[in-house]
N, CA, C and O atoms as a GROMACS GRO file, in nm:
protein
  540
    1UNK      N    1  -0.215  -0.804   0.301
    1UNK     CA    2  -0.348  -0.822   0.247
    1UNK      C    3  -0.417  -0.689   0.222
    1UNK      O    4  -0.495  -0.679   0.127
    2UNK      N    5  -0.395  -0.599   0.293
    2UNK     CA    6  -0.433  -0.451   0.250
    2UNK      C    7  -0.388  -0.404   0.104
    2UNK      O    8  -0.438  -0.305   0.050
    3UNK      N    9  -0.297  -0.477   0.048
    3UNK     CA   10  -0.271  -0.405  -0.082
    3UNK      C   11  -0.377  -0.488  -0.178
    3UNK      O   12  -0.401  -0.425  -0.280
    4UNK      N   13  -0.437  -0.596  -0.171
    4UNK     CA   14  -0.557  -0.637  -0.215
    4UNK      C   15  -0.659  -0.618  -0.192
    4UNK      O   16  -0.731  -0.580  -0.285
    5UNK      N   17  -0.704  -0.632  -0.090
    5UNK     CA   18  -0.822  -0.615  -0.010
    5UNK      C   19  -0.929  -0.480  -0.030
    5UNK      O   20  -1.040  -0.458  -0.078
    6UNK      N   21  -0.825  -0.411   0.037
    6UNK     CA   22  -0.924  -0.277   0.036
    6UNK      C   23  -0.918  -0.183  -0.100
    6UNK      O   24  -1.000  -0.096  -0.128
    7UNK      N   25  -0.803  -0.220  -0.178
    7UNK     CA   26  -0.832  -0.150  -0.345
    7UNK      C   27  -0.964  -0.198  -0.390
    7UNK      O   28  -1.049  -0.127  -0.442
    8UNK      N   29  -0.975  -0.349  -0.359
    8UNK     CA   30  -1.056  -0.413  -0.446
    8UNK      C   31  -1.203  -0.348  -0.368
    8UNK      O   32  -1.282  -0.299  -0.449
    9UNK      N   33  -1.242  -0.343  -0.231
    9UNK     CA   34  -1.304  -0.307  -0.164
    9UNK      C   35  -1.350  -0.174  -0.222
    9UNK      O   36  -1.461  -0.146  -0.267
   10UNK      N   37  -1.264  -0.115  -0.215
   10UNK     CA   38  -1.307   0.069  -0.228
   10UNK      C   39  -1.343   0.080  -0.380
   10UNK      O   40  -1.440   0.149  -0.411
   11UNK      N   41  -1.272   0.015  -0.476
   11UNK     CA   42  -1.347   0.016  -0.613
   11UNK      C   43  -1.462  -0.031  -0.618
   11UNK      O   44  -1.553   0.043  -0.656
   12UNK      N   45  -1.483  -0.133  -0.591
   12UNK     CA   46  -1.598  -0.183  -0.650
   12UNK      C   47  -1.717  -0.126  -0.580
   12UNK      O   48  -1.819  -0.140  -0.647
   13UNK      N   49  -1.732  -0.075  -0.484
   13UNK     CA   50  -1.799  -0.078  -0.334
   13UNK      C   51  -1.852   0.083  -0.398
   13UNK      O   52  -1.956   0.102  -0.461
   14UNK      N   53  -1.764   0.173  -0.366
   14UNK     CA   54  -1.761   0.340  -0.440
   14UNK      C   55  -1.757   0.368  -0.575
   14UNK      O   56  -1.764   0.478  -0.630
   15UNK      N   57  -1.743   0.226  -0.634
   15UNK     CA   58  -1.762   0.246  -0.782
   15UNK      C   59  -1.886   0.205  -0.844
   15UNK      O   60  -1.921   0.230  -0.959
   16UNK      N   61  -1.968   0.123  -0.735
   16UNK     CA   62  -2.077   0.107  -0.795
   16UNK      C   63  -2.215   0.212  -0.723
   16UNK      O   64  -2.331   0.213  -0.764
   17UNK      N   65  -2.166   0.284  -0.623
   17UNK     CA   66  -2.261   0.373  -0.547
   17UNK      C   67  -2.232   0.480  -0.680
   17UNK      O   68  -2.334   0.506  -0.742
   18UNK      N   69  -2.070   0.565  -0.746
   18UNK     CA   70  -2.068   0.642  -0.852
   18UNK      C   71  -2.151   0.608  -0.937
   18UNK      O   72  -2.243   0.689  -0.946
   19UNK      N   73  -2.158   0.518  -1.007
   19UNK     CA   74  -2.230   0.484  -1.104
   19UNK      C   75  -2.384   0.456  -1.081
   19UNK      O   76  -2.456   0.434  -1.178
   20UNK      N   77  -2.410   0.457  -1.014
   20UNK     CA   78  -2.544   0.461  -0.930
   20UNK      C   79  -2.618   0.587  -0.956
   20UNK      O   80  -2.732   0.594  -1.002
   21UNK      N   81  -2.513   0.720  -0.911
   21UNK     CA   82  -2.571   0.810  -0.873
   21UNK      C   83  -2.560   0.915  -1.016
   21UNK      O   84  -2.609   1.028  -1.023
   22UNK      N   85  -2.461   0.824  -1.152
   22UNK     CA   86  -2.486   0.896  -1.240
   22UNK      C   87  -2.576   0.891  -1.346
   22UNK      O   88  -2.590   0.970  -1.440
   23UNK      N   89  -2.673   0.724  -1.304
   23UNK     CA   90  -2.790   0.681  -1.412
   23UNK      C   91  -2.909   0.727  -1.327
   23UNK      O   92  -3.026   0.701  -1.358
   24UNK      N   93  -2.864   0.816  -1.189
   24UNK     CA   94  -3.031   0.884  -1.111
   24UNK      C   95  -3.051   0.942  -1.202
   24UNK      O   96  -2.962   0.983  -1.277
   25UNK      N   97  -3.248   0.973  -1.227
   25UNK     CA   98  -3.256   1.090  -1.281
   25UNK      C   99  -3.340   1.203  -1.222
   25UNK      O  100  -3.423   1.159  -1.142
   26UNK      N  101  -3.343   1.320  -1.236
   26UNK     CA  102  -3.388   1.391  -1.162
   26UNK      C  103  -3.303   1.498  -1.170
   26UNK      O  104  -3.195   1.497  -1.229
   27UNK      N  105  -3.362   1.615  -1.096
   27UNK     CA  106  -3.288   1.788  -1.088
   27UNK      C  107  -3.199   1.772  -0.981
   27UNK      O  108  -3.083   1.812  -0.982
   28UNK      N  109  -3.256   1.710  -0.883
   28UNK     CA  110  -3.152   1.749  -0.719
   28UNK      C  111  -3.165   1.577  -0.677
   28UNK      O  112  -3.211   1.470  -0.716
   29UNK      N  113  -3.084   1.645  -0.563
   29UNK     CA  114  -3.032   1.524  -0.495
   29UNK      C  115  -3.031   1.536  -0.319
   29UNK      O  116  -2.940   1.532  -0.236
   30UNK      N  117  -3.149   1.550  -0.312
   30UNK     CA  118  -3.161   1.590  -0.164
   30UNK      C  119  -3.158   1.709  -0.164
   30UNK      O  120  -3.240   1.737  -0.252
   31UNK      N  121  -3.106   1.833  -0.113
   31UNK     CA  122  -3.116   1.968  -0.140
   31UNK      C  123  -3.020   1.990  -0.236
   31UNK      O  124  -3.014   2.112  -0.247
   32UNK      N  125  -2.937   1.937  -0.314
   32UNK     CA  126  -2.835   1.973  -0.381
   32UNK      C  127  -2.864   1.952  -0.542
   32UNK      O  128  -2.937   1.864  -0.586
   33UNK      N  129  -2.791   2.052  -0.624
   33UNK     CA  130  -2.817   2.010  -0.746
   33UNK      C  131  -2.779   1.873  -0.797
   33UNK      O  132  -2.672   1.843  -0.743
   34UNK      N  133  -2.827   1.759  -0.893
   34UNK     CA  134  -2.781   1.634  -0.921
   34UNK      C  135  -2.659   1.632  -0.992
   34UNK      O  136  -2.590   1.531  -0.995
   35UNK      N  137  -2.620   1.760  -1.063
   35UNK     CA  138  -2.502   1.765  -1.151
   35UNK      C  139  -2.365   1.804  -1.039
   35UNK      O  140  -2.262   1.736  -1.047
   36UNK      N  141  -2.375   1.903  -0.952
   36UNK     CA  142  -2.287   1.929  -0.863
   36UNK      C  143  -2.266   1.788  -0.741
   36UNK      O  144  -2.162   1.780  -0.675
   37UNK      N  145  -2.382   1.684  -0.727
   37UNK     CA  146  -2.346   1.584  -0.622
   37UNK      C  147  -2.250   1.480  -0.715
   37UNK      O  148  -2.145   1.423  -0.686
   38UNK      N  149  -2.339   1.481  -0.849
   38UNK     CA  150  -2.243   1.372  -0.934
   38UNK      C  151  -2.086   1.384  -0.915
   38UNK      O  152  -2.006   1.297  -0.878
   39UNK      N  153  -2.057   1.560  -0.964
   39UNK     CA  154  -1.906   1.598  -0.943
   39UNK      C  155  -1.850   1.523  -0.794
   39UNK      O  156  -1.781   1.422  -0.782
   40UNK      N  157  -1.904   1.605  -0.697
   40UNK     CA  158  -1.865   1.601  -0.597
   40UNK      C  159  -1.814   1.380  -0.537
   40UNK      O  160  -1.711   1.354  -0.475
   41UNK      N  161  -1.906   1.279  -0.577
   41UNK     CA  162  -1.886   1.184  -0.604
   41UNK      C  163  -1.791   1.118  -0.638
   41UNK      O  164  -1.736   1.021  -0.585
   42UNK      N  165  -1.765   1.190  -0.758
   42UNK     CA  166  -1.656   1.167  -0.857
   42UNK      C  167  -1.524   1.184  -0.826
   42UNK      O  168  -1.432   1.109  -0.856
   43UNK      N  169  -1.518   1.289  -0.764
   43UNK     CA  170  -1.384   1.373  -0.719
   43UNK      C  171  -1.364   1.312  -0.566
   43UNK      O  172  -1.248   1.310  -0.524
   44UNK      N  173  -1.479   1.259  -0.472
   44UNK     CA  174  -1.450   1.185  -0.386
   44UNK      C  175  -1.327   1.018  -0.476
   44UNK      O  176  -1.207   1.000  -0.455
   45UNK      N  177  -1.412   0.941  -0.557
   45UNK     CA  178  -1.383   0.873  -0.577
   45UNK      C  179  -1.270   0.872  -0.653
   45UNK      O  180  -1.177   0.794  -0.632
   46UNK      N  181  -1.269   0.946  -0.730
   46UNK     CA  182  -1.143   0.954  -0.802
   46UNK      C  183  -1.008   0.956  -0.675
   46UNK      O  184  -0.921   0.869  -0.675
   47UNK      N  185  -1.011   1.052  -0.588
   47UNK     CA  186  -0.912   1.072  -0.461
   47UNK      C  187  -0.930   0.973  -0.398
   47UNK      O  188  -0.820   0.936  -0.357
   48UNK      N  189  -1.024   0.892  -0.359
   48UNK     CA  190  -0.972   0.786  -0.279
   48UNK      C  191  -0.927   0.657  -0.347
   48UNK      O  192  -0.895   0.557  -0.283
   49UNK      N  193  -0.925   0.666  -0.528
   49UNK     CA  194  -0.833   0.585  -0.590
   49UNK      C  195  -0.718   0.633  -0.578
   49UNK      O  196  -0.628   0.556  -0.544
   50UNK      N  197  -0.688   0.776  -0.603
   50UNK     CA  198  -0.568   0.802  -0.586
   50UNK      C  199  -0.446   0.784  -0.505
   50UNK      O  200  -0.327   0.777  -0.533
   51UNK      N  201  -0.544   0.773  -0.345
   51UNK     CA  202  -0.453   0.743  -0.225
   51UNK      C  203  -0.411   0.651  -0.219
   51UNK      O  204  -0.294   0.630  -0.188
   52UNK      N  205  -0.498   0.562  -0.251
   52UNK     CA  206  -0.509   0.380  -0.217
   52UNK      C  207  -0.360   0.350  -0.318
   52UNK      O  208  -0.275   0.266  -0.288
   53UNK      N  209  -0.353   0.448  -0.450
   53UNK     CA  210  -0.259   0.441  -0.570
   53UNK      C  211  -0.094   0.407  -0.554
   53UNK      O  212  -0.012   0.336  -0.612
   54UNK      N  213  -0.095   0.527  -0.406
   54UNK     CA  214  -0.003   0.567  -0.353
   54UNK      C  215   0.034   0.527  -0.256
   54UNK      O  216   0.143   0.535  -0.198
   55UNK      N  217  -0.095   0.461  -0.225
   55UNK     CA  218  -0.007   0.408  -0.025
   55UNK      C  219  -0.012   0.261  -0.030
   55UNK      O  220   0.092   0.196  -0.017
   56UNK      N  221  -0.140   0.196  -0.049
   56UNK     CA  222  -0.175   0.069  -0.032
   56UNK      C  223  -0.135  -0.049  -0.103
   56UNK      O  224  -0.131  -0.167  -0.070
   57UNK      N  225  -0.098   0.031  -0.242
   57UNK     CA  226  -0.081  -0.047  -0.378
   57UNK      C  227   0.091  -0.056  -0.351
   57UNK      O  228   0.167  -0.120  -0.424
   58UNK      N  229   0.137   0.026  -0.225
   58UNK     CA  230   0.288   0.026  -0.301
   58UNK      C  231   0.335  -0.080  -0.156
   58UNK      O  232   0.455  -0.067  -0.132
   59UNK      N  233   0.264  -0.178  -0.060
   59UNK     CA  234   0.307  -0.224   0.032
   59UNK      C  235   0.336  -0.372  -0.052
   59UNK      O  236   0.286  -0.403  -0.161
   60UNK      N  237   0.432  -0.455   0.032
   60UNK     CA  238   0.464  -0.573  -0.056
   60UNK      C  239   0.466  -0.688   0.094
   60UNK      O  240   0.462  -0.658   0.214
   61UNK      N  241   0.475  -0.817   0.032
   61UNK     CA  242   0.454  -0.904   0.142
   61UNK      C  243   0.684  -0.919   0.159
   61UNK      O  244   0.775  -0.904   0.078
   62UNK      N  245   0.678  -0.949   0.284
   62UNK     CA  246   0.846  -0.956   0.289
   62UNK      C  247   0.822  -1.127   0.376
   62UNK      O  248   0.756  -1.147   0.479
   63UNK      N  249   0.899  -1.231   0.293
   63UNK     CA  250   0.931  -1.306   0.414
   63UNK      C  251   1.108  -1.365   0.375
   63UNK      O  252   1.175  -1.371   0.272
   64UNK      N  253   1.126  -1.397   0.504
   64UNK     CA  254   1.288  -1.446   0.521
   64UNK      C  255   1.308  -1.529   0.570
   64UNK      O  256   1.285  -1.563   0.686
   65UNK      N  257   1.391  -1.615   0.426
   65UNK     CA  258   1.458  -1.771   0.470
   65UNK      C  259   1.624  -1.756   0.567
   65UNK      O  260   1.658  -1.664   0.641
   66UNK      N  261   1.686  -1.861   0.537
   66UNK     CA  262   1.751  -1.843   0.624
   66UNK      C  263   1.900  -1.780   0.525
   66UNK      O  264   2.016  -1.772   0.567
   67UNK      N  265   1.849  -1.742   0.383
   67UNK     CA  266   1.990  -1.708   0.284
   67UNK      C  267   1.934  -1.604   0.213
   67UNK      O  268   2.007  -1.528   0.149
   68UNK      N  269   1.796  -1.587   0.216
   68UNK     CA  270   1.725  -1.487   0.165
   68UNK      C  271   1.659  -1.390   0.174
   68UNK      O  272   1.691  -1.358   0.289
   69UNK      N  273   1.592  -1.318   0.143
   69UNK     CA  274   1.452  -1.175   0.141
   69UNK      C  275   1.380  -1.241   0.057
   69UNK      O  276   1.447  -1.280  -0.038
   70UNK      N  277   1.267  -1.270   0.054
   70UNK     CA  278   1.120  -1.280  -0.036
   70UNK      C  279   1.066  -1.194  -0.086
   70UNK      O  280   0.963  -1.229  -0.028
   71UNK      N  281   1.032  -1.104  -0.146
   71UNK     CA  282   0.905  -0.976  -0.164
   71UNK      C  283   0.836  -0.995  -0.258
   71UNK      O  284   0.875  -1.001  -0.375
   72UNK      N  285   0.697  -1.009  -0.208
   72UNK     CA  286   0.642  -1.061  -0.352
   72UNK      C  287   0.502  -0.953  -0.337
   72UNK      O  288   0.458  -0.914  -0.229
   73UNK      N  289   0.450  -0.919  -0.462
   73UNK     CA  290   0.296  -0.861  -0.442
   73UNK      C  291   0.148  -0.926  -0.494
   73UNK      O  292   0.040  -0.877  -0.528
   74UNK      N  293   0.192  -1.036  -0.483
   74UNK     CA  294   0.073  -1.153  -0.499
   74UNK      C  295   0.091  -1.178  -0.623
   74UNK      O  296   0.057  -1.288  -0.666
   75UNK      N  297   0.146  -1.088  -0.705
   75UNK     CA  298   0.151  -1.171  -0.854
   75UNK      C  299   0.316  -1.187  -0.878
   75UNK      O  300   0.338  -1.300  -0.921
   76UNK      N  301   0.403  -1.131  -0.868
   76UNK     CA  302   0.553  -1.150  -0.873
   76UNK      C  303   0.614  -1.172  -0.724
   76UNK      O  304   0.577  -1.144  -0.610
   77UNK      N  305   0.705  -1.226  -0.772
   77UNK     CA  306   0.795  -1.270  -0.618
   77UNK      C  307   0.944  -1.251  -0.670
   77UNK      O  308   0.989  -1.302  -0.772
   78UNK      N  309   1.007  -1.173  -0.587
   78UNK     CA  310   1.177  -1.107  -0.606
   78UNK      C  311   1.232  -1.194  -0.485
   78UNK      O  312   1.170  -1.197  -0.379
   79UNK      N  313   1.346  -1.261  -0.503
   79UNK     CA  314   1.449  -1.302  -0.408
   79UNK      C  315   1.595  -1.252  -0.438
   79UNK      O  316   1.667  -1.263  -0.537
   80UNK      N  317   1.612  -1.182  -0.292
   80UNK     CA  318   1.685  -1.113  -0.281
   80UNK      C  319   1.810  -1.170  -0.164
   80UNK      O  320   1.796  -1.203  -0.047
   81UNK      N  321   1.927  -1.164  -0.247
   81UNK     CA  322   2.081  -1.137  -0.130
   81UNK      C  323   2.043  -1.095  -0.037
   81UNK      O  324   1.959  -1.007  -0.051
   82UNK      N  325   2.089  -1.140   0.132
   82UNK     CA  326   2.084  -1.055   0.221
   82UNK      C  327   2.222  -0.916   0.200
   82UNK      O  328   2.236  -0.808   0.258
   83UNK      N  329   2.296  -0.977   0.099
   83UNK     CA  330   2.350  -0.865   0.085
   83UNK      C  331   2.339  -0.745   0.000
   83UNK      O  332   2.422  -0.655  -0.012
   84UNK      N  333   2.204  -0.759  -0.069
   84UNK     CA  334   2.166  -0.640  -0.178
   84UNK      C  335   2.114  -0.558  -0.031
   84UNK      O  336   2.138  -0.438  -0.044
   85UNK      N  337   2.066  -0.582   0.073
   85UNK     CA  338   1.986  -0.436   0.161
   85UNK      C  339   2.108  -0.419   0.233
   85UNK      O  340   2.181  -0.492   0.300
   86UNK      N  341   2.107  -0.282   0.193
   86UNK     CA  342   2.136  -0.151   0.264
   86UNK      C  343   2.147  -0.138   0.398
   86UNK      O  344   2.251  -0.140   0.463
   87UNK      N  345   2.022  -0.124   0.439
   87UNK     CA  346   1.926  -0.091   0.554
   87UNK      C  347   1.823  -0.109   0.556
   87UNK      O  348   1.758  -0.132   0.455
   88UNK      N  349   1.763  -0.101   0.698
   88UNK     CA  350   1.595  -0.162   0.716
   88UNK      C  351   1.576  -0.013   0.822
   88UNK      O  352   1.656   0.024   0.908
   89UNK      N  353   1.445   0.053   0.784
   89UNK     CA  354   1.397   0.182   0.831
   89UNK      C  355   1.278   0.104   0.870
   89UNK      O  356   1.221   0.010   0.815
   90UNK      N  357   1.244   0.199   1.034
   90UNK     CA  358   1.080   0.192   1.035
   90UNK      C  359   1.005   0.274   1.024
   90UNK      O  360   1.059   0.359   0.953
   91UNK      N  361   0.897   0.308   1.053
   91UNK     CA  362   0.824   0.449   1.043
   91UNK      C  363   0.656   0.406   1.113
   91UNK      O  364   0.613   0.291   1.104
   92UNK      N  365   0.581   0.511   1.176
   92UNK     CA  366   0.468   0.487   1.201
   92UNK      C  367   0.330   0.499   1.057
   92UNK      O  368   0.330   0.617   1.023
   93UNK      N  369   0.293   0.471   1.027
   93UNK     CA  370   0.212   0.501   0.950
   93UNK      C  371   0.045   0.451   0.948
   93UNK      O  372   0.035   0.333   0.981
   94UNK      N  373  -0.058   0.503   0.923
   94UNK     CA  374  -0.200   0.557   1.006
   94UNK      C  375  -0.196   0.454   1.106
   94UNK      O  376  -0.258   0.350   1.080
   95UNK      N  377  -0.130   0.464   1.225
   95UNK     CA  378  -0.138   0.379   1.337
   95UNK      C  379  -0.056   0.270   1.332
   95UNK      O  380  -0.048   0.204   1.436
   96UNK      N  381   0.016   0.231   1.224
   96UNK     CA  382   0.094   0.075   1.200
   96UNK      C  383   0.237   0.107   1.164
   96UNK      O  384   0.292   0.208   1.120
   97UNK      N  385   0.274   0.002   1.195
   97UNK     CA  386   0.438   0.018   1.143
   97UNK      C  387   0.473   0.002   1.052
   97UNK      O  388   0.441  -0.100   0.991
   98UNK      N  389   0.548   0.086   1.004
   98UNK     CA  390   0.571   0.033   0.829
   98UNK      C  391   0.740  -0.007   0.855
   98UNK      O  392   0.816   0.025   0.946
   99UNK      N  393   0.754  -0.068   0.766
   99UNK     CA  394   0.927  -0.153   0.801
   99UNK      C  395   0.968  -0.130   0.599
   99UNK      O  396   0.901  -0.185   0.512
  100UNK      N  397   1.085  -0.039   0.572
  100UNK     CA  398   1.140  -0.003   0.459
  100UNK      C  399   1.275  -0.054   0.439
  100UNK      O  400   1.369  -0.001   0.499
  101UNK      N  401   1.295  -0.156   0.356
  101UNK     CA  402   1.435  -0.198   0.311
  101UNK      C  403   1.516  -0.132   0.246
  101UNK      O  404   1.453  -0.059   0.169
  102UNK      N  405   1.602  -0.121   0.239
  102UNK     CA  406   1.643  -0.027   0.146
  102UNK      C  407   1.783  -0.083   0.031
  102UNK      O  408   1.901  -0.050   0.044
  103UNK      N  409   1.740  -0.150  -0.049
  103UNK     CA  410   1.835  -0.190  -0.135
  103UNK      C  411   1.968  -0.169  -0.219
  103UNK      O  412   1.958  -0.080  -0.304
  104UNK      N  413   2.045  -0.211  -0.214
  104UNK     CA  414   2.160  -0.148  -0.279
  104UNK      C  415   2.126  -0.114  -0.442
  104UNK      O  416   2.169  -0.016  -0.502
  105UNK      N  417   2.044  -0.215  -0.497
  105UNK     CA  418   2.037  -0.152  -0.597
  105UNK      C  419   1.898  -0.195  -0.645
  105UNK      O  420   1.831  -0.285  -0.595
  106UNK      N  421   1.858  -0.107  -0.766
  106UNK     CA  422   1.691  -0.121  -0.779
  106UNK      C  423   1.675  -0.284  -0.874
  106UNK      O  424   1.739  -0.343  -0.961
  107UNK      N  425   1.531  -0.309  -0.782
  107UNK     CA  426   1.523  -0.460  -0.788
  107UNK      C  427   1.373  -0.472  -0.909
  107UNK      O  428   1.360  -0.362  -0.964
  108UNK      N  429   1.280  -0.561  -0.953
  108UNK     CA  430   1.223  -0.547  -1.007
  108UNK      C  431   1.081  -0.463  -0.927
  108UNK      O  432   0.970  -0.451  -0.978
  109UNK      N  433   1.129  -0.408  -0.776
  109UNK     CA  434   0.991  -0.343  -0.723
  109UNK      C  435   1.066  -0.262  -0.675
  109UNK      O  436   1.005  -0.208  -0.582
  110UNK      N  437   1.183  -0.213  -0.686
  110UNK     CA  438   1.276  -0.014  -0.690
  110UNK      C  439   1.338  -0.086  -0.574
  110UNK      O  440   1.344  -0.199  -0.526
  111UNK      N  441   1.375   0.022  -0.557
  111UNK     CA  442   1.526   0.003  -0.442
  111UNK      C  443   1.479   0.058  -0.267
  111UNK      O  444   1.555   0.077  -0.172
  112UNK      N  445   1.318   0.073  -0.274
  112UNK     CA  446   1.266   0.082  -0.113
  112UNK      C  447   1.162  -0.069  -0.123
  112UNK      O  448   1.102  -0.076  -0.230
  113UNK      N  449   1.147  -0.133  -0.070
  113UNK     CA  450   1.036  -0.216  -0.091
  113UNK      C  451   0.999  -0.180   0.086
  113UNK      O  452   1.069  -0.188   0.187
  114UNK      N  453   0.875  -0.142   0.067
  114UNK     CA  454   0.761  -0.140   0.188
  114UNK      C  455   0.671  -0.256   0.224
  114UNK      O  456   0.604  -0.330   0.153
  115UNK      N  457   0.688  -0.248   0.355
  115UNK     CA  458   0.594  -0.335   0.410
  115UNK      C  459   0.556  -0.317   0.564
  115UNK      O  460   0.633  -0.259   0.640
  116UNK      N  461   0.415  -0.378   0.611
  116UNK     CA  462   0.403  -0.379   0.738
  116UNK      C  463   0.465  -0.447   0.842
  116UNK      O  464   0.511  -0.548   0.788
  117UNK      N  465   0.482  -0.449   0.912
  117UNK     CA  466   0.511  -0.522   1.042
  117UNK      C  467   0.535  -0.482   1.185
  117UNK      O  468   0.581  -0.379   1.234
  118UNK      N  469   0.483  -0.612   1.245
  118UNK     CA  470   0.491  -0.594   1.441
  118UNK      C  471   0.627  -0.540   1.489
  118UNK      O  472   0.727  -0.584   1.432
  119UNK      N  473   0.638  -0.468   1.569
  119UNK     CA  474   0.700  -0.427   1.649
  119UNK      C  475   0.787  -0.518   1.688
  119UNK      O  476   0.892  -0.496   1.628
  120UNK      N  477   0.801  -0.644   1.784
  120UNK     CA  478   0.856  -0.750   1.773
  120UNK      C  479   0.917  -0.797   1.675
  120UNK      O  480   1.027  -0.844   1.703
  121UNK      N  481   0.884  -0.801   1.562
  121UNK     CA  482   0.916  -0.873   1.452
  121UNK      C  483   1.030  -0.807   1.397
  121UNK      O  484   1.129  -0.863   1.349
  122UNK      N  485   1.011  -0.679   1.407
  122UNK     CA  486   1.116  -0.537   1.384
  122UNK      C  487   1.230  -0.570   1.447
  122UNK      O  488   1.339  -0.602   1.400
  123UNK      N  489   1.180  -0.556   1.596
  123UNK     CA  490   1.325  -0.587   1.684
  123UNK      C  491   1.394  -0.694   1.657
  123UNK      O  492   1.517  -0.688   1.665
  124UNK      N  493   1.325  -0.823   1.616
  124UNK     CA  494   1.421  -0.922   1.585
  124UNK      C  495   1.505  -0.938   1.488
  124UNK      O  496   1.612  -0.999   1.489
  125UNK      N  497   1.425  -0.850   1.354
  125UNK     CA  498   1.509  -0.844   1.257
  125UNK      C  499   1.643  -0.778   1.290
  125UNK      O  500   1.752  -0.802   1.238
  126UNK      N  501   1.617  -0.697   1.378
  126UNK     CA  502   1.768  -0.614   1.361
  126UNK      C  503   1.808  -0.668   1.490
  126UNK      O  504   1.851  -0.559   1.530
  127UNK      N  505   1.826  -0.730   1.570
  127UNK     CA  506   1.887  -0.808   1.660
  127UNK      C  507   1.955  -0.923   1.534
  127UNK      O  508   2.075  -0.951   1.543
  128UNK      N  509   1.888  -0.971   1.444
  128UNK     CA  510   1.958  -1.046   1.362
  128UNK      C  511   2.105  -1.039   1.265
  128UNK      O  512   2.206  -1.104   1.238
  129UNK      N  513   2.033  -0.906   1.236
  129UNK     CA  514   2.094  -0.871   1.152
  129UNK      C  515   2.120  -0.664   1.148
  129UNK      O  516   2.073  -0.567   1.089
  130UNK      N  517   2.220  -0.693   1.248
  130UNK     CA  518   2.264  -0.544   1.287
  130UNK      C  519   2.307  -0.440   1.227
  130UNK      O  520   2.303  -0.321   1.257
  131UNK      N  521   2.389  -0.547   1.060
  131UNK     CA  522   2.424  -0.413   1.001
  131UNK      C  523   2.327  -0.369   0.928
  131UNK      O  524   2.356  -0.321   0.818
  132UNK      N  525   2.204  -0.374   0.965
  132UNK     CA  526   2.067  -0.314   0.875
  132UNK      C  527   2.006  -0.221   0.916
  132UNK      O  528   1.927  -0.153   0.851
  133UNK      N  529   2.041  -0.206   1.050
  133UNK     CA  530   1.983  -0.080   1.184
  133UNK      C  531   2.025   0.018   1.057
  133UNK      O  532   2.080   0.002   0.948
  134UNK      N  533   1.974   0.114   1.125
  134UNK     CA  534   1.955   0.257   0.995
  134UNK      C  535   2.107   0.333   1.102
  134UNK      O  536   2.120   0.288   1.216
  135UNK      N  537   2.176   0.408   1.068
  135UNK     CA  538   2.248   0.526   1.089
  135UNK      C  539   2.252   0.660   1.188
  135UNK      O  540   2.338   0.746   1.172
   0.00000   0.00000   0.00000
């Protein structure tokens, strides 16, 4: 839900305070000039589209039947061989686990599909399915 949620959140939310602060009128902006806060705004907002571009936008939902992989990102859904992955990687990321498949070959969302998940949920996968442990 983070790959919806908080894009939609941080646009609209920082996109309407930007636009706010570029129909003020006036010289300054508290002690600051109004043309240098506008920038400064901008270049906030622009970077925290950027991140969101890169991190949030690229997580996918994973669920597993008992012949399959699911990955879908709310608008497409890929079903996948348990024998197209590779491997399953974890990693910490800002405080959460990120869980990385790694596909044999590139699927209609590339050949890493990312996603979150519990700790538990981790271990079971690869208690399941062992030849996916990473190397």
């Amino acid at each position: 839900m983070l790959n919806i949620f908080f894009p939609v959140f941080w646009s609209v939310l920082f996109g309407a305070f930007t636009l706010a602060i570029f129909l003020l009128d006036g010289i300054h902006f508290g002690f600051l000039p109004l043309a240098s806060f506008r920038l400064a705004v901008l270049f906030f907002y622009g970077t925290g589209l950027a991140v969101i571009a890169l991190t949030f936008l690229r997580l996918r939902r994973v669920e597993i039947s008992a012949e399959h992989l699911y990955v879908t990102n709310y608008f497409k859904t890929a079903r996948y061989p348990f024998e197209a992955i590779q491997r399953l990687e974890s990693r910490r990321w800002l405080g959460l686990r990120l869980g990385i498949f790694h596909l044999e070959a590139a699927g209609i969302f590339g050949r890493r599909i990312l996603f979150l998940v519990r700790d538990n949920a981790l271990s079971e996968l690869l208690d399941r399915f062992p030849r996916w442990h990473q190397p």
